[in-house]
PDB file of N, CA, C and O in Angstrom:
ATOM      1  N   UNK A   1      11.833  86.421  55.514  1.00  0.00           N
ATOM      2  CA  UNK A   1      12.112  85.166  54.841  1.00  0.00           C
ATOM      3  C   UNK A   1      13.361  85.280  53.991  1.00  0.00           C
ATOM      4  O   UNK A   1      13.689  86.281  53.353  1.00  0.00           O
ATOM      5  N   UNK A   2      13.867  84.395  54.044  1.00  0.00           N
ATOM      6  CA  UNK A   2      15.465  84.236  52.971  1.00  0.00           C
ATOM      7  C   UNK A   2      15.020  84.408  51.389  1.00  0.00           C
ATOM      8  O   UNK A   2      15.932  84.878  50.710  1.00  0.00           O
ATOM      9  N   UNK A   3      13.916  84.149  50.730  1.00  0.00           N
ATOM     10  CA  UNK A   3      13.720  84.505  49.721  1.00  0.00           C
ATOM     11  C   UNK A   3      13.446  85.868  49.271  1.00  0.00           C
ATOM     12  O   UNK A   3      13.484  86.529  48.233  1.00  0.00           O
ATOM     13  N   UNK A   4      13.168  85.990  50.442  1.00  0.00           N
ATOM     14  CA  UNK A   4      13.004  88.025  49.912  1.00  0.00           C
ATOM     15  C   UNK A   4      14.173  88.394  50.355  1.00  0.00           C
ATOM     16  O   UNK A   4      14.120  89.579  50.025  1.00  0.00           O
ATOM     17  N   UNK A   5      15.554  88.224  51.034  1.00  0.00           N
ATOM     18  CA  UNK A   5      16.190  89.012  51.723  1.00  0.00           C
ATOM     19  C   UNK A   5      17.225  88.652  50.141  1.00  0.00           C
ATOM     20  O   UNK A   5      18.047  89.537  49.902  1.00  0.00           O
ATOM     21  N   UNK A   6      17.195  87.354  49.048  1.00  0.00           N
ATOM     22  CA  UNK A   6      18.190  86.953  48.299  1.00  0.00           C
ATOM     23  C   UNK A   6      18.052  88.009  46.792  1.00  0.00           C
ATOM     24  O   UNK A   6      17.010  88.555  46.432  1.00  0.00           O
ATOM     25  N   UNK A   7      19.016  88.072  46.283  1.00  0.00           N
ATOM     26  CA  UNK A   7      18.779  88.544  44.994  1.00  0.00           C
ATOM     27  C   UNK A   7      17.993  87.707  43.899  1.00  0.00           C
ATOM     28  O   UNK A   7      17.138  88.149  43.132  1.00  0.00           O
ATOM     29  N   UNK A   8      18.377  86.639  43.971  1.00  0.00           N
ATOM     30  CA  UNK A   8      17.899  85.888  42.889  1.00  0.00           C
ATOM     31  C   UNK A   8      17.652  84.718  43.555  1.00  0.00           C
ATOM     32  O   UNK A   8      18.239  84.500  44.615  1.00  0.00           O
ATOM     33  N   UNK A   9      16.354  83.404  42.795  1.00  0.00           N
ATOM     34  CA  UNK A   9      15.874  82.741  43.435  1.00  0.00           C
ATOM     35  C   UNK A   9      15.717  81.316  42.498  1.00  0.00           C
ATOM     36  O   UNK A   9      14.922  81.360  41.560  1.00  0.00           O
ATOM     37  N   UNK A  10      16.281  80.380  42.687  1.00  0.00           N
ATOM     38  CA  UNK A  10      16.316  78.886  41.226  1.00  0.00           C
ATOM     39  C   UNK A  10      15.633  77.897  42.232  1.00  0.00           C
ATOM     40  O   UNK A  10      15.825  77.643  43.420  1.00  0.00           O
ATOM     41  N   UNK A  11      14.869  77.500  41.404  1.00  0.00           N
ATOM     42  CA  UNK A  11      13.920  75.940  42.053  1.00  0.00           C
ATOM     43  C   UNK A  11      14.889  75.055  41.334  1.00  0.00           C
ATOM     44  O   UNK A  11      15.342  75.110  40.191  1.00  0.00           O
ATOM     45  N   UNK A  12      15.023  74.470  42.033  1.00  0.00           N
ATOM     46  CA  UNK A  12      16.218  72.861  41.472  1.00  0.00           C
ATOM     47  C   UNK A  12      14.959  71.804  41.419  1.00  0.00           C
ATOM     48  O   UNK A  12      14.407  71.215  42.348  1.00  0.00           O
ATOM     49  N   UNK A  13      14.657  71.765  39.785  1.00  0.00           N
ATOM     50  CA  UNK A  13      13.154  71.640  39.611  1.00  0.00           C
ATOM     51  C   UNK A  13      13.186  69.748  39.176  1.00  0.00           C
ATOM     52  O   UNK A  13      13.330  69.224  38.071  1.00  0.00           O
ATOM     53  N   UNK A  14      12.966  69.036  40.696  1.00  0.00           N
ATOM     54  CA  UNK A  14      12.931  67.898  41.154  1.00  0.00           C
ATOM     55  C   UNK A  14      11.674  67.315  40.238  1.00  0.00           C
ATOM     56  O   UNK A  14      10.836  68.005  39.657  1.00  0.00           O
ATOM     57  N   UNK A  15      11.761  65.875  40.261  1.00  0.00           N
ATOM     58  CA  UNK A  15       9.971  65.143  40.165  1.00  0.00           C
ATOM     59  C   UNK A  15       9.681  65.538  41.163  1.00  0.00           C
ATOM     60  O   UNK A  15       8.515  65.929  41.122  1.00  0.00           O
ATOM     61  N   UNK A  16      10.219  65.692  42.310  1.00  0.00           N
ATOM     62  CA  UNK A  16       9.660  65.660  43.676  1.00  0.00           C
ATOM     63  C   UNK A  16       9.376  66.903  43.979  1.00  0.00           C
ATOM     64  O   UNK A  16       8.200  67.138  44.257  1.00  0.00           O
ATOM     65  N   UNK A  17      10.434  68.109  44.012  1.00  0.00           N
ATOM     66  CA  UNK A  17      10.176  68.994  43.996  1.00  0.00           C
ATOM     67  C   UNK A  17       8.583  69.583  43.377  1.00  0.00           C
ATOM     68  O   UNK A  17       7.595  70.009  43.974  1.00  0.00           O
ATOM     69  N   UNK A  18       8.883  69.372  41.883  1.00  0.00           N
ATOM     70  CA  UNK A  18       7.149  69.535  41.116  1.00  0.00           C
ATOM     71  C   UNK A  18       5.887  69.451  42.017  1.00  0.00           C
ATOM     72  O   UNK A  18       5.092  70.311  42.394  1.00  0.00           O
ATOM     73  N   UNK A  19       5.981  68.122  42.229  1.00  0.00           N
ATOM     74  CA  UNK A  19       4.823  67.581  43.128  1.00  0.00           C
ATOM     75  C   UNK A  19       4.728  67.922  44.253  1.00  0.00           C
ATOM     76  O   UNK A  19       3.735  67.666  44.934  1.00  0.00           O
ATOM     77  N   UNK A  20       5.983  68.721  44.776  1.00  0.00           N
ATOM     78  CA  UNK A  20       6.009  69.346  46.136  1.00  0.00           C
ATOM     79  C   UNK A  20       4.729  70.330  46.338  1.00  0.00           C
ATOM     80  O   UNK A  20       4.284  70.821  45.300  1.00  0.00           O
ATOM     81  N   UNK A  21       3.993  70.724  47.748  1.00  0.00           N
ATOM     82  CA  UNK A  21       2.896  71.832  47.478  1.00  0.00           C
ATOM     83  C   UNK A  21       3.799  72.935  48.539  1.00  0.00           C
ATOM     84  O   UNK A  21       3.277  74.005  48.852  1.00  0.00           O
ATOM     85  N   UNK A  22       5.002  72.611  48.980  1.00  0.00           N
ATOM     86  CA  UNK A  22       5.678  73.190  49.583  1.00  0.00           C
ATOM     87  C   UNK A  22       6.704  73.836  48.741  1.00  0.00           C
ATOM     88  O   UNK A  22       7.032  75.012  48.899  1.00  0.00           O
ATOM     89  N   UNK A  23       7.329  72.868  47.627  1.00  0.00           N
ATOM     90  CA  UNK A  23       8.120  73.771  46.699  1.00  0.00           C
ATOM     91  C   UNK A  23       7.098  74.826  45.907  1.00  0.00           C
ATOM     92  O   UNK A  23       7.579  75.959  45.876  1.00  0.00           O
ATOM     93  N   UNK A  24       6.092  74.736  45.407  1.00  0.00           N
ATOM     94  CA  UNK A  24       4.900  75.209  44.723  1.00  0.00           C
ATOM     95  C   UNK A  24       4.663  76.688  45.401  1.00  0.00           C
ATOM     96  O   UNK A  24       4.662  77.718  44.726  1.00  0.00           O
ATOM     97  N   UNK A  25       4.470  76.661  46.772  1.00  0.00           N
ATOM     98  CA  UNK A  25       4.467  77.287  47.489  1.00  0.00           C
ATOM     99  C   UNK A  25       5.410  78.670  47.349  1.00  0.00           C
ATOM    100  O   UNK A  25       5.027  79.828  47.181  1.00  0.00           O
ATOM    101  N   UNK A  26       6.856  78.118  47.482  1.00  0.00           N
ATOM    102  CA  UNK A  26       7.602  78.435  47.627  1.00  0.00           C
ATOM    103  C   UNK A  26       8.172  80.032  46.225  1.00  0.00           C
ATOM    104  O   UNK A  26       8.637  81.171  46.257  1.00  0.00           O
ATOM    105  N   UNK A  27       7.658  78.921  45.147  1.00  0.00           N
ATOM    106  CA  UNK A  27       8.214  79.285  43.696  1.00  0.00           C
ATOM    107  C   UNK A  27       6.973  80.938  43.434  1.00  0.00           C
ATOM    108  O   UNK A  27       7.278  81.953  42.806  1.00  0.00           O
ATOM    109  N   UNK A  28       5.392  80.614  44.285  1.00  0.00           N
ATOM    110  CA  UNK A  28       4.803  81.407  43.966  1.00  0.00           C
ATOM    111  C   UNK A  28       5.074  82.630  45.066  1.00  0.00           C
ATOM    112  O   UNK A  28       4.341  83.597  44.857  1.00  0.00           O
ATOM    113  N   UNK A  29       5.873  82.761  46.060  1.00  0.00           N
ATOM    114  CA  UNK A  29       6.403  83.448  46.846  1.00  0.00           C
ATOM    115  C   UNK A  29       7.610  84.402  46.268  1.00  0.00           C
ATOM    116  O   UNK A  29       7.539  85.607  46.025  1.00  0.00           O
ATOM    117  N   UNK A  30       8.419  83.773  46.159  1.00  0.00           N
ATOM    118  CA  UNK A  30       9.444  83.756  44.741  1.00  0.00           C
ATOM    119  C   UNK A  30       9.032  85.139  43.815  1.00  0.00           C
ATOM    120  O   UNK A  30       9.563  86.228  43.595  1.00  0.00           O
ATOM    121  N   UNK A  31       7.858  84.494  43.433  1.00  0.00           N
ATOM    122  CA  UNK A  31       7.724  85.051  42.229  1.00  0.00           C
ATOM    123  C   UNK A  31       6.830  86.602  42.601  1.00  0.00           C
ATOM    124  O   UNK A  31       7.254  87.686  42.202  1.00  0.00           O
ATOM    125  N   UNK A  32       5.694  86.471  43.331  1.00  0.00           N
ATOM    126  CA  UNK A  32       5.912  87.632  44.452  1.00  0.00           C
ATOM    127  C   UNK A  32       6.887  88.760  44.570  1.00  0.00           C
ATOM    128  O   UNK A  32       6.659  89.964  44.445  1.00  0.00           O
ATOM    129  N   UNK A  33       7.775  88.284  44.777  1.00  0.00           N
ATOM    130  CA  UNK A  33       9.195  88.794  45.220  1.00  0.00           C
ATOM    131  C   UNK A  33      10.079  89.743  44.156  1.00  0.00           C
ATOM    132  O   UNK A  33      10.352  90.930  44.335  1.00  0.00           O
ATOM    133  N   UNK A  34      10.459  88.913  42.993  1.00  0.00           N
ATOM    134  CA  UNK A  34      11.690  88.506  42.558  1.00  0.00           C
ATOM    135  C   UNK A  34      10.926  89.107  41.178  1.00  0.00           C
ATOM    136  O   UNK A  34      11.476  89.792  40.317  1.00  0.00           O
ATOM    137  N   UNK A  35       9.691  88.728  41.188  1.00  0.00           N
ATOM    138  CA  UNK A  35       9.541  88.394  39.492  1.00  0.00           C
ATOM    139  C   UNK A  35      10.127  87.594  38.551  1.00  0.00           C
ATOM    140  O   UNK A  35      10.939  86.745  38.920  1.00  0.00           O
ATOM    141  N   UNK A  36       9.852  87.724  37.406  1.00  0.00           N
ATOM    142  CA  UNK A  36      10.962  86.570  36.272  1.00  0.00           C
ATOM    143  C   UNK A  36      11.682  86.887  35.920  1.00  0.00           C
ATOM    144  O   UNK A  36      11.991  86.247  34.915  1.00  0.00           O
ATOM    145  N   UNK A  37      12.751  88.166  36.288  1.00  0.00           N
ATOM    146  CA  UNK A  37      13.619  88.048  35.828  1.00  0.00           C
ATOM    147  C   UNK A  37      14.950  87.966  36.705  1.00  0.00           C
ATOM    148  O   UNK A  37      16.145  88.159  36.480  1.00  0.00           O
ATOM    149  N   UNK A  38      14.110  87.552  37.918  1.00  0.00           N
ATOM    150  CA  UNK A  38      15.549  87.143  38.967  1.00  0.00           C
ATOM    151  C   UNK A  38      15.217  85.346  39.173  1.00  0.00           C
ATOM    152  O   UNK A  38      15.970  84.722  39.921  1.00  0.00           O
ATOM    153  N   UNK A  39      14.186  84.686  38.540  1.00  0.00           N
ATOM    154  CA  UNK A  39      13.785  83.462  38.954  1.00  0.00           C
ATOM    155  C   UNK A  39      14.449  82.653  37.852  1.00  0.00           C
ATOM    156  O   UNK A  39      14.551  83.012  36.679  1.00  0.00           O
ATOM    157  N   UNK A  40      14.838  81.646  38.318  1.00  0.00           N
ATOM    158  CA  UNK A  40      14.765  80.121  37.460  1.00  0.00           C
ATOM    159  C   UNK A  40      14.963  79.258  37.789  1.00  0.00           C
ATOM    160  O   UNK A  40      15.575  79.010  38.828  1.00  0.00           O
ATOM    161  N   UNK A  41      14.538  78.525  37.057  1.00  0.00           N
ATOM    162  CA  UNK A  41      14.220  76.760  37.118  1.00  0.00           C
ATOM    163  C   UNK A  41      15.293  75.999  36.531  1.00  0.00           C
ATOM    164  O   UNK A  41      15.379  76.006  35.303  1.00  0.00           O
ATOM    165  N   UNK A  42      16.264  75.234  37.326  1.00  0.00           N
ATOM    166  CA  UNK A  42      17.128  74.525  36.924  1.00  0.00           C
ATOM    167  C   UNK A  42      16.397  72.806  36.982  1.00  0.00           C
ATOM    168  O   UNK A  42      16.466  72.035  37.940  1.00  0.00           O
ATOM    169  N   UNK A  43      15.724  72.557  35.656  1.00  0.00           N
ATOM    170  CA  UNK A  43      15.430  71.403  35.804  1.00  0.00           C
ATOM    171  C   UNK A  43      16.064  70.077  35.582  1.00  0.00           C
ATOM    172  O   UNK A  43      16.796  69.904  34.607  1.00  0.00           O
ATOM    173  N   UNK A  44      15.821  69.140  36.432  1.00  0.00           N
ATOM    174  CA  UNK A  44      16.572  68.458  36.826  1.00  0.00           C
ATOM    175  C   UNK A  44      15.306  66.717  36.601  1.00  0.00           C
ATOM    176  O   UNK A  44      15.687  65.548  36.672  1.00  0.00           O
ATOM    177  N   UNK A  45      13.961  67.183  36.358  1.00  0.00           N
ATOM    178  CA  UNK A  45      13.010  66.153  36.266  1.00  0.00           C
ATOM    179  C   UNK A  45      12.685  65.666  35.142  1.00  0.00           C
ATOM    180  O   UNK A  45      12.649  66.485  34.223  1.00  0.00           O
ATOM    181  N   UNK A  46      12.393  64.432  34.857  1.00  0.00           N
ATOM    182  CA  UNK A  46      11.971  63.681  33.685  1.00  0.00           C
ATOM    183  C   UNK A  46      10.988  64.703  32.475  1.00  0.00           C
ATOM    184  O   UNK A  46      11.266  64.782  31.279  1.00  0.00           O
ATOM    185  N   UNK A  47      10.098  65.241  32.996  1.00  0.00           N
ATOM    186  CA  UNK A  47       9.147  65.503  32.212  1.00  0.00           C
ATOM    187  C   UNK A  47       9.072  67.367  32.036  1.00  0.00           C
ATOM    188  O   UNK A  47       8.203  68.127  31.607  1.00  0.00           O
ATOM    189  N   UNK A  48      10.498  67.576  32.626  1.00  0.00           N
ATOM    190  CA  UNK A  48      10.877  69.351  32.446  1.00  0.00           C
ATOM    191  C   UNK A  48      11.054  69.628  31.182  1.00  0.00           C
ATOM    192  O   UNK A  48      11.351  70.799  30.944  1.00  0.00           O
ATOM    193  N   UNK A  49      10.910  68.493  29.785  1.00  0.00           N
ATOM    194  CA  UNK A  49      10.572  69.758  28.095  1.00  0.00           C
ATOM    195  C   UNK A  49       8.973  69.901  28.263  1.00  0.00           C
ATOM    196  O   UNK A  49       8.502  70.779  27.541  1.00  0.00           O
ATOM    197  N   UNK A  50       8.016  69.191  29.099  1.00  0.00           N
ATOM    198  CA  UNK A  50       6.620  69.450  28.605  1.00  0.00           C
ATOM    199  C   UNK A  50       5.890  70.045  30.144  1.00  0.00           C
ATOM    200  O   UNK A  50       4.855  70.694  30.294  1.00  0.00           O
ATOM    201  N   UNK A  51       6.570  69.697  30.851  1.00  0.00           N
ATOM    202  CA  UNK A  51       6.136  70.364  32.276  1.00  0.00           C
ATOM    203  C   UNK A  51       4.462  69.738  32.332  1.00  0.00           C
ATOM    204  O   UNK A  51       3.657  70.562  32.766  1.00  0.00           O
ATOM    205  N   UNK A  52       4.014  68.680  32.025  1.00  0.00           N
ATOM    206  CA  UNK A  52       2.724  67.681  32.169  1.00  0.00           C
ATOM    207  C   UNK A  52       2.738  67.611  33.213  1.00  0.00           C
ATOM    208  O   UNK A  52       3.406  67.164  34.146  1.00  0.00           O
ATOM    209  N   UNK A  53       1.034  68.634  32.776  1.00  0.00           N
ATOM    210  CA  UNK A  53       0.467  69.021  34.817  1.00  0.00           C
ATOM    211  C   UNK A  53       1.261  69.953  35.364  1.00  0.00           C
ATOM    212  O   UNK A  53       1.159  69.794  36.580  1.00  0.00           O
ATOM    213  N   UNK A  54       2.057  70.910  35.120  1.00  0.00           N
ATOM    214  CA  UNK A  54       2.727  72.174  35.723  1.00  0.00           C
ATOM    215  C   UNK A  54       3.278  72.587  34.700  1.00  0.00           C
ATOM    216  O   UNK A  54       4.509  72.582  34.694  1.00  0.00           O
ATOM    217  N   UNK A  55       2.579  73.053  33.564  1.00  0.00           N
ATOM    218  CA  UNK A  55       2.351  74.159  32.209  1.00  0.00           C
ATOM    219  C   UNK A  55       2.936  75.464  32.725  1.00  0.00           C
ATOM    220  O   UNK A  55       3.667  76.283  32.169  1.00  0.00           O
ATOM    221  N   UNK A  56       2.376  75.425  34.021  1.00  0.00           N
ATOM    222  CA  UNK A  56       2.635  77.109  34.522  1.00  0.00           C
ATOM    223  C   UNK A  56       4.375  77.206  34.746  1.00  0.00           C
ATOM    224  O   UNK A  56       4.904  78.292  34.984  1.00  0.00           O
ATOM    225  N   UNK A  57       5.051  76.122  34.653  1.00  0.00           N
ATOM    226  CA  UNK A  57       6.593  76.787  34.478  1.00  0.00           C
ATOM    227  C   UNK A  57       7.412  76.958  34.032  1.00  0.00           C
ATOM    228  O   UNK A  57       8.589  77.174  34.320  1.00  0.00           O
ATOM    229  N   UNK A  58       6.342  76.803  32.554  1.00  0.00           N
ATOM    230  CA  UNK A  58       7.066  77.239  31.455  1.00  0.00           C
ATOM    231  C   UNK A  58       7.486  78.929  31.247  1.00  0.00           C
ATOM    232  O   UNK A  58       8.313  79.436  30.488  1.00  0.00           O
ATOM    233  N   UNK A  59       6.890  79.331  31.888  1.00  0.00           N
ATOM    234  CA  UNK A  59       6.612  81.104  32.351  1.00  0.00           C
ATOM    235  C   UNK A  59       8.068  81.526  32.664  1.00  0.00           C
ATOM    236  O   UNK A  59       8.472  82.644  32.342  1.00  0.00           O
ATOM    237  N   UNK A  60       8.994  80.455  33.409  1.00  0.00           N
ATOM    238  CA  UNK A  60       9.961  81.275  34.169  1.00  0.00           C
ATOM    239  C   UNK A  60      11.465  80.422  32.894  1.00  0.00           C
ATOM    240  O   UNK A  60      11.727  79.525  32.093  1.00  0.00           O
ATOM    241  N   UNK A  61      11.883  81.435  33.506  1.00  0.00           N
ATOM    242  CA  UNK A  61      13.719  81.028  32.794  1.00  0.00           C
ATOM    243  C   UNK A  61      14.464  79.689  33.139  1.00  0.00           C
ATOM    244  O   UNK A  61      14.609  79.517  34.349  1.00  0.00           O
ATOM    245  N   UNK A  62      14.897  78.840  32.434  1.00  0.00           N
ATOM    246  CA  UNK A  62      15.981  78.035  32.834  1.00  0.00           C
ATOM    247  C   UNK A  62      16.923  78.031  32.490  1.00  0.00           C
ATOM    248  O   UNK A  62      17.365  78.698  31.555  1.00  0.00           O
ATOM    249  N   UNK A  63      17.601  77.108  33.306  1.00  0.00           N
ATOM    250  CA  UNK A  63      19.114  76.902  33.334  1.00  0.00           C
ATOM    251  C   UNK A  63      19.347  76.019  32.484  1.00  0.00           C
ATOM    252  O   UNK A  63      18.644  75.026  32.670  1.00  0.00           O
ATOM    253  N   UNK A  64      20.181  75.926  31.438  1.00  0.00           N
ATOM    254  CA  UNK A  64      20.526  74.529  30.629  1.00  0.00           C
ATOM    255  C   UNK A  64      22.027  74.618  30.375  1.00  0.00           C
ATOM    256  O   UNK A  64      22.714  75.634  30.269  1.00  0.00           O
ATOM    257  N   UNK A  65      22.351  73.470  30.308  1.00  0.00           N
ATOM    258  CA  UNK A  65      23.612  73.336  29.672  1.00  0.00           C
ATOM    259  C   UNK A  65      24.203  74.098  27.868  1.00  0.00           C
ATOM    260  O   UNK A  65      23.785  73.915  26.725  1.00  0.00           O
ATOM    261  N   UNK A  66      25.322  74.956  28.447  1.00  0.00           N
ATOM    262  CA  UNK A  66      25.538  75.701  26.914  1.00  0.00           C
ATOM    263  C   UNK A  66      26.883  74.408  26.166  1.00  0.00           C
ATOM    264  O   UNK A  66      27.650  73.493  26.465  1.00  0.00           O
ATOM    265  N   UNK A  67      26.508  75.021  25.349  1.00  0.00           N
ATOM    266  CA  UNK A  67      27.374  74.059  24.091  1.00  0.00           C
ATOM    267  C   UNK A  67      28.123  75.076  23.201  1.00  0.00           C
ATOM    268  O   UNK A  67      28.359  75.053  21.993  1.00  0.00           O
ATOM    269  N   UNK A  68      28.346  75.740  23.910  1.00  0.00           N
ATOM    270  CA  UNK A  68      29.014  77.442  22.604  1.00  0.00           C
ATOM    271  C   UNK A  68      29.468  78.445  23.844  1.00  0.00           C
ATOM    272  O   UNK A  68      28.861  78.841  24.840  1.00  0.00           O
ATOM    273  N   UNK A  69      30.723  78.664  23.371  1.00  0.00           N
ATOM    274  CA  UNK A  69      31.129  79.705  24.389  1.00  0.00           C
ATOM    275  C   UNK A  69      32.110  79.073  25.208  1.00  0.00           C
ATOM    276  O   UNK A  69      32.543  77.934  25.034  1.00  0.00           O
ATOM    277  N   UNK A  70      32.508  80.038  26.303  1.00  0.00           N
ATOM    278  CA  UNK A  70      32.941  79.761  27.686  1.00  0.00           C
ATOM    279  C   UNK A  70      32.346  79.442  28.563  1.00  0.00           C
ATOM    280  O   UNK A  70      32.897  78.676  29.354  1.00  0.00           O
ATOM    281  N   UNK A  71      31.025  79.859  28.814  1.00  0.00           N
ATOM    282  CA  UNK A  71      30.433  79.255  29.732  1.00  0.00           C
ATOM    283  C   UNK A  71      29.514  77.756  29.394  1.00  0.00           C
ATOM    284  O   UNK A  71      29.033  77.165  28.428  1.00  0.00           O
ATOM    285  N   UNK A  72      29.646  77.605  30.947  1.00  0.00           N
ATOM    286  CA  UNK A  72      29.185  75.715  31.173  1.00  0.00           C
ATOM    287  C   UNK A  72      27.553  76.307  30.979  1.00  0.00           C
ATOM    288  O   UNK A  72      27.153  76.074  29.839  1.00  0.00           O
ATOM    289  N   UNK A  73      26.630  76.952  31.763  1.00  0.00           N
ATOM    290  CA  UNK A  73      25.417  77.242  31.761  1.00  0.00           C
ATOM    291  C   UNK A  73      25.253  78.439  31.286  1.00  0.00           C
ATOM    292  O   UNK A  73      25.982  79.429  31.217  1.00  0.00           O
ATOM    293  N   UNK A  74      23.788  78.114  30.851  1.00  0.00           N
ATOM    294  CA  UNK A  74      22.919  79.299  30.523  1.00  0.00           C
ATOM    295  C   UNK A  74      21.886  79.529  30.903  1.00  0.00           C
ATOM    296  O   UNK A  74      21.266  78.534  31.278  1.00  0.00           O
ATOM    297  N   UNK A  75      21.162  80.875  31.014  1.00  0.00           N
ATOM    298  CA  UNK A  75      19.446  81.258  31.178  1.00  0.00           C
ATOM    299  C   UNK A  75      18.922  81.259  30.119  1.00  0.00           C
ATOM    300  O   UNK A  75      19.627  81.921  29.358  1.00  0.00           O
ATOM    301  N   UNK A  76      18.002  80.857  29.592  1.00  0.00           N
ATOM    302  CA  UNK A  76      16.867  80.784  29.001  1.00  0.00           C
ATOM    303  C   UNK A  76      15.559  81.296  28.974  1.00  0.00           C
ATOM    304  O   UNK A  76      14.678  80.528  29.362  1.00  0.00           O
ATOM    305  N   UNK A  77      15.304  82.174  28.684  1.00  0.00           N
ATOM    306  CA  UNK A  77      14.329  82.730  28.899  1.00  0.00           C
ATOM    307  C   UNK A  77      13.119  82.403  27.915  1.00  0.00           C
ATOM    308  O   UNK A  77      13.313  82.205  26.716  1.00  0.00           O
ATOM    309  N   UNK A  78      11.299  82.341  28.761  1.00  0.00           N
ATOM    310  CA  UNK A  78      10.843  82.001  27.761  1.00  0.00           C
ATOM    311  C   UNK A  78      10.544  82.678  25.832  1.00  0.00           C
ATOM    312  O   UNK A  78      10.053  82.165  24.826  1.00  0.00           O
ATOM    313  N   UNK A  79      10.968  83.610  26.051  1.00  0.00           N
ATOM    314  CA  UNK A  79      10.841  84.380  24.735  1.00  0.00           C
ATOM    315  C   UNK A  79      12.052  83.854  24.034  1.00  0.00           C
ATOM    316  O   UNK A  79      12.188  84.442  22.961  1.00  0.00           O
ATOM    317  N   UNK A  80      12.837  83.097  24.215  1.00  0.00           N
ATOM    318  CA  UNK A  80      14.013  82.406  23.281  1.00  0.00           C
ATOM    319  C   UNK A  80      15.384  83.511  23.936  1.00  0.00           C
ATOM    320  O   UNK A  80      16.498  83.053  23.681  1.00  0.00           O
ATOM    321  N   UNK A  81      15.386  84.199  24.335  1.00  0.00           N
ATOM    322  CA  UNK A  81      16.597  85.358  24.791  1.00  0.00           C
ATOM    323  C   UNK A  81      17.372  84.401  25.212  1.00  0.00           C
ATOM    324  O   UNK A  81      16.968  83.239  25.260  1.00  0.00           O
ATOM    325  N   UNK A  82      18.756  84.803  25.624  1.00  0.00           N
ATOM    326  CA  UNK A  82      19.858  83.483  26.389  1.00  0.00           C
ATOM    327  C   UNK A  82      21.017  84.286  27.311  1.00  0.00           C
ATOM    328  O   UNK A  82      21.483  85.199  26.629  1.00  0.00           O
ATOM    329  N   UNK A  83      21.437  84.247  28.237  1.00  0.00           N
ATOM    330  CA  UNK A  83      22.495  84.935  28.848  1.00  0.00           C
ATOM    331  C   UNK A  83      23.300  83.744  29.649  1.00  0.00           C
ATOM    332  O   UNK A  83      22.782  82.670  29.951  1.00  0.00           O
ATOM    333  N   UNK A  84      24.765  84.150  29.963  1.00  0.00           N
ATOM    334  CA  UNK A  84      25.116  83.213  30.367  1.00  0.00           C
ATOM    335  C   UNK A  84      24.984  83.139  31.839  1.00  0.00           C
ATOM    336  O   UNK A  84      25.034  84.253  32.361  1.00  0.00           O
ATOM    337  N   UNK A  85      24.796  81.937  32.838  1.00  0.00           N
ATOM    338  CA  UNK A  85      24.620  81.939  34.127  1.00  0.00           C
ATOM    339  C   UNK A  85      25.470  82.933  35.064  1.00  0.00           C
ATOM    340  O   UNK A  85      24.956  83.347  36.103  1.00  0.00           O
ATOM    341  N   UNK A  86      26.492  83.233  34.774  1.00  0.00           N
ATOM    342  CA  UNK A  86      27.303  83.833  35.185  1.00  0.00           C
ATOM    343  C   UNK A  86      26.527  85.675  34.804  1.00  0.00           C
ATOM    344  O   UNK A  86      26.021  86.414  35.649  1.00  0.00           O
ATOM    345  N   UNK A  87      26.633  85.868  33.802  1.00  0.00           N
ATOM    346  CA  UNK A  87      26.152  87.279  33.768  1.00  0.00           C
ATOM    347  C   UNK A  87      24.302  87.496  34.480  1.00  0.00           C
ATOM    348  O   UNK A  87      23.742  88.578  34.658  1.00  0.00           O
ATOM    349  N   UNK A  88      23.874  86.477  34.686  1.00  0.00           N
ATOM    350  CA  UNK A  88      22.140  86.422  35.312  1.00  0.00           C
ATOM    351  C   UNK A  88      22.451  86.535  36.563  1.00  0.00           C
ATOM    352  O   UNK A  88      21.823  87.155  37.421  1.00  0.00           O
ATOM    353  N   UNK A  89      23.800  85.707  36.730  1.00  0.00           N
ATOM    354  CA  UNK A  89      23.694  85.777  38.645  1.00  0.00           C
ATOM    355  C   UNK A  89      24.162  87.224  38.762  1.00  0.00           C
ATOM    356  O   UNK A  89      23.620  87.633  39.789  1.00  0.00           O
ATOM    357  N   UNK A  90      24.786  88.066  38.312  1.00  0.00           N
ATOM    358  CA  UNK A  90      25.567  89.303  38.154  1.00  0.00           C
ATOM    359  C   UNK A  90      24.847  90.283  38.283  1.00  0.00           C
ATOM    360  O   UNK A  90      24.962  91.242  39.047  1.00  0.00           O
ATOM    361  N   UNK A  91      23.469  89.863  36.916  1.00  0.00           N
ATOM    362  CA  UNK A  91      22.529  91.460  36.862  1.00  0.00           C
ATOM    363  C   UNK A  91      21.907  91.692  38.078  1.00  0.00           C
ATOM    364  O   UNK A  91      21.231  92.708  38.242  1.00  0.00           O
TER     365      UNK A  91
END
């Protein structure tokens, strides 16, 4: 599968996607794989600060827009840690 053959693995975390049982699928394969510290969630859905009804993805890292620095994005990790997208895709 392409998810195990990749280094790192981001759900482009849709409404649709969410509700997907195929993206769902996918993310717990992923995670299988990769663990959390090659995974994240670039959310992109209405209800990605409270994740209502998918609590469980709060677990993994996201991508957000930085406001400091050179870089445009960042990782987020849930323990508050931060790196920039560029050095996450790197490690």
């Amino acid at each position: 599968m392409k998810i195990r053959d990749q280094k790192k693995f981001i759900l482009v975390a849709t409404d649709n996607a969410i509700q997907s049982k195929w993206c769902n699928w996918e993310l717990g394969y992923g995670d299988a794989q990769k663990f959390d510290r090659h995974i994240a969630l670039l959310p992109l859905a209405e209800n990605s600060g409270s994740w209502a009804g998918n609590e469980y993805l709060g677990i993994y890292p996201r991508i957000e827009e930085s406001y400091f620095g050179s870089d445009i994005y960042n990782v987020i990790f849930p323990t508050g840690e931060s790196i920039s997208l560029t050095q996450w895709l790197r490690s």
